[in-house]
N, C-alpha and C positions, 0 to 999 in steps of 0.2 A: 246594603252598602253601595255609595256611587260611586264608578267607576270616569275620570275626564281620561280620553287619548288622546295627543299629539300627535301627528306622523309630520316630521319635514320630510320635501318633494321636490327632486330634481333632475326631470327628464322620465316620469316612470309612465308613463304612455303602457310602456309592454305588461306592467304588471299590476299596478294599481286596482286596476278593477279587479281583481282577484282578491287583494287583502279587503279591499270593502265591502265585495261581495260577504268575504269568510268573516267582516266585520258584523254586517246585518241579521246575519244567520245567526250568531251567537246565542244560546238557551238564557243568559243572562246580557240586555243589550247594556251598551253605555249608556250613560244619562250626555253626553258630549263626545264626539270625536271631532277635531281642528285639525284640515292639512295647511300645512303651510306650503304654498307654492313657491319653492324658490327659485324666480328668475328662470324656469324653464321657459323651453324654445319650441314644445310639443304641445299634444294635445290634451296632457295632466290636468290642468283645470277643466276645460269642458266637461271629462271625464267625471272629474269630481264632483262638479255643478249638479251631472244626470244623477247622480246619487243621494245630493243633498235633496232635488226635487221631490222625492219619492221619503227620505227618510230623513228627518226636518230636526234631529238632534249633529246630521254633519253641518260643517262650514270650513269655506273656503276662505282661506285668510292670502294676501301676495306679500312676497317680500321679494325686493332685489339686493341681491348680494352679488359677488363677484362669480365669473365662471368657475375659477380653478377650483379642483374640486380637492382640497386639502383634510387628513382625515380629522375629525374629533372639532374643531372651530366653528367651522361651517354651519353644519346639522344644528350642535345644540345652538349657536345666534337663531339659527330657523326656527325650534325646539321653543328657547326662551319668547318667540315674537309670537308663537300662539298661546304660547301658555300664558302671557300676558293679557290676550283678550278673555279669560276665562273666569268666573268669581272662585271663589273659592268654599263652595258650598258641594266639596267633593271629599271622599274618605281617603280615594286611592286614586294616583297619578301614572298615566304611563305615556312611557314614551315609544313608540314602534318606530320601525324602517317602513317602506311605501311598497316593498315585493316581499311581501309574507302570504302563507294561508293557512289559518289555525284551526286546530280542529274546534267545531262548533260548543262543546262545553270547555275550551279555554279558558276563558273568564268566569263563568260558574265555580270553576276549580282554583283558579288563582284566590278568589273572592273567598270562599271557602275553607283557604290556607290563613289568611288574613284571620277569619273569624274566630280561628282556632286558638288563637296565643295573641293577646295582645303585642308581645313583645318580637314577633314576627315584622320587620321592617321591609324587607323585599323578596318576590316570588316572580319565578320565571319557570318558563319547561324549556325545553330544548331544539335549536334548529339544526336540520335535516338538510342536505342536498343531493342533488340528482347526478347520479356518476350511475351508467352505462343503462338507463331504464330503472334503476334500484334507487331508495332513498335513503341513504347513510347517514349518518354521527356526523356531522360539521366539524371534526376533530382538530379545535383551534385552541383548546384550554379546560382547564380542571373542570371533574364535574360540578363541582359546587361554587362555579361562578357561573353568573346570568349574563349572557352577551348583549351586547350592545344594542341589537336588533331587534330588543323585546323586555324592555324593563318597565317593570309595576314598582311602585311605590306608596308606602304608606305614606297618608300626610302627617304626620309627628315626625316620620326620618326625613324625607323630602327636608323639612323646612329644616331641621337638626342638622342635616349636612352643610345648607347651604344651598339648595338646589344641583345643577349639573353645570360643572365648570368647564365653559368656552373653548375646550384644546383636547389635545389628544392626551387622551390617560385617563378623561372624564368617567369610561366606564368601566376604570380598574378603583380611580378613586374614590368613587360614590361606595364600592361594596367596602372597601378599607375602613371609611370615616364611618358606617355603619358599624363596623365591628370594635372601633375605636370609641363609639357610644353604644355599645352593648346591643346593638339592636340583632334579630338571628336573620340569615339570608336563605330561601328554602327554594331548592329547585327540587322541579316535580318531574321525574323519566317517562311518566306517562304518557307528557303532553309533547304531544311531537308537531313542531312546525314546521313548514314546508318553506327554505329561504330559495329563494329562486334565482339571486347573484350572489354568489359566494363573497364572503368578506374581501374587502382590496382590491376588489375589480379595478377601480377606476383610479388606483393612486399613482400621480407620478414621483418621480425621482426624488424627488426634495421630502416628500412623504416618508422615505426608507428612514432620514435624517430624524425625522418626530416620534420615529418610535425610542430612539435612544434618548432626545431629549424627554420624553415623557417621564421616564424609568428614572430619570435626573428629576424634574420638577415634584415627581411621585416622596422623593426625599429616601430613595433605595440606596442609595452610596454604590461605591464601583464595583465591589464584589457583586452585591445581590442584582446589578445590571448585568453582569459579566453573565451571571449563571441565570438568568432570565432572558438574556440574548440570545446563549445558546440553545436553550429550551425552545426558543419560539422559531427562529430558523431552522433548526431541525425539524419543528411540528410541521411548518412551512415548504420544507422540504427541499430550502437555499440554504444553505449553509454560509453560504459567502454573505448572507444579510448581516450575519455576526459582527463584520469588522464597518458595515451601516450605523447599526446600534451604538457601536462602542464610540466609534467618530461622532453620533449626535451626543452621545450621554457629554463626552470630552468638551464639545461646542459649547454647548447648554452649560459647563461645568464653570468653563473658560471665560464666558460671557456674561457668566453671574446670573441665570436666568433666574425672578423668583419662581419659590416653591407654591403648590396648589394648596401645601397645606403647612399648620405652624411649624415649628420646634418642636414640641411637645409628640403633637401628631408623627409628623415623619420620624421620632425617635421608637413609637409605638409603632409602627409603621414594616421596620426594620425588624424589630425584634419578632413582629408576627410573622412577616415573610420568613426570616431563619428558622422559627420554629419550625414551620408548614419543609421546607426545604429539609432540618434533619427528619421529619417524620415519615418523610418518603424514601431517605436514607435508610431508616435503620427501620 
């Protein structure tokens, strides 16, 4: 089974060679790894270079885009510019972050989930961070969603979704429309990876705004934002993010933003989120 990765790249000098090192090593390599450079100001590409020299399935791809570092848009524009130089003579697609370190049978075992079930659409294990010399639960969201940081994809779902949509929400809605064509999503507790920036390091102010619009264009209506708000500022440990969310969902509301996904979908959408919501109720 071929594995292609993507990682967009923005500023990762400190860590890069880490996730490529824990890339090389892997007991099962890629057939393809693509960083996309985007628009850094460091020393990320050379870094990259010394590694494509020696192991001749990476490449280094440039893009420039804008500084501001906005969540969800960004990345995947970066995400999409390499995955466009790639053929498509691969089984399974993934997208990573540029500060990871996986344990070395990571992909052996992702690869291995795939095999197991065809109807297996995506697999992930779970990231880790470093609070006080220990390496904790990245405690950002359910177990049985795959973050953002580290997603595999089958090529059937990949292309069935639609690939990974441009904005923030991208990697709530790719596991949704998955579930909205029956595909299963399988996280493995085994696989522990090591994320070395914790999610939302880098977001400014205007970023708080896109998580409520996301919740809006996701097709969640205000209730199921309401109580996805609070859920996640609390996880967050801001509770004041809450009245964030509700002003972007409002904005987004007000502004008529389109949805990421149809009618149809966002009606499915809803009714799985309630579900999922009374069964942690009762």
């Amino acid at each position: 089974m071929n594995y292609y990765i993507v990682i967009p790249a923005h500023n990762e000098e400190e860590f890069i060679s880490l996730t490529l090192e824990s890339l090389v090593s892997q007991t099962l390599l890629p057939k393809k790894v693509v960083i996309v450079n985007d628009n850094s100001t460091d020393r990320t590409a050379e870094i990259v270079l010394a590694f494509a020299k020696e192991n001749p399935f990476i490449t280094l791809v440039e893009k420039k885009s804008s500084a501001i570092h906005l969540p969800g848009s960004k990345v995947i524009q970066a995400f999409q510019t390499g995955y466009e130089t790639l053929d498509d003579d691969y089984d399974v697609i993934v997208k990573l972050d540029a500060d990871l370190i996986f344990p070395n049978n990571y992909f052996e075992t992702i690869t291995k989930h795939f095999n197991s079930d065809p109807t297996i659409g995506m697999v992930g294990g779970f990231c880790y961070i470093e609070k006080n010399g220990d390496w904790v639960l990245e405690n950002l969201t359910d177990k049985d969603h795959i973050r953002g940081a580290l997603k595999a994809y089958r090529k059937a779902t990949f292309e069935q979704i639609g690939g990974l949509k441009p904005q923030m929400g991208w990697d709530t809605v790719d596991e949704l429309l998955c579930k909205f064509y029956n595909w299963k999503i399988v996280t493995d507790a085994s696989l522990h990876v090591k994320h070395l920036k914790p999610t939302g390091a880098n977001y400014n102010k205007t970023a708080r705004y896109k998580q409520g619009e996301a919740f809006y264009t996701l097709g969640y209506g205000f209730w199921i934002t309401s109580i996805a708000s609070a859920k996640l500022s609390f996880m967050k440990k801001k509770p004041l993010l809450f009245f964030d969310y509700i002003k972007g969902f409002l904005k987004a509301k007000s502004e008529k933003k389109p949805l990421m996904v149809t009618a149809e979908q966002a009606k499915f959408i809803r009714q799985y989120r309630l579900k999922k919501m009374k069964e942690k109720l009762f």
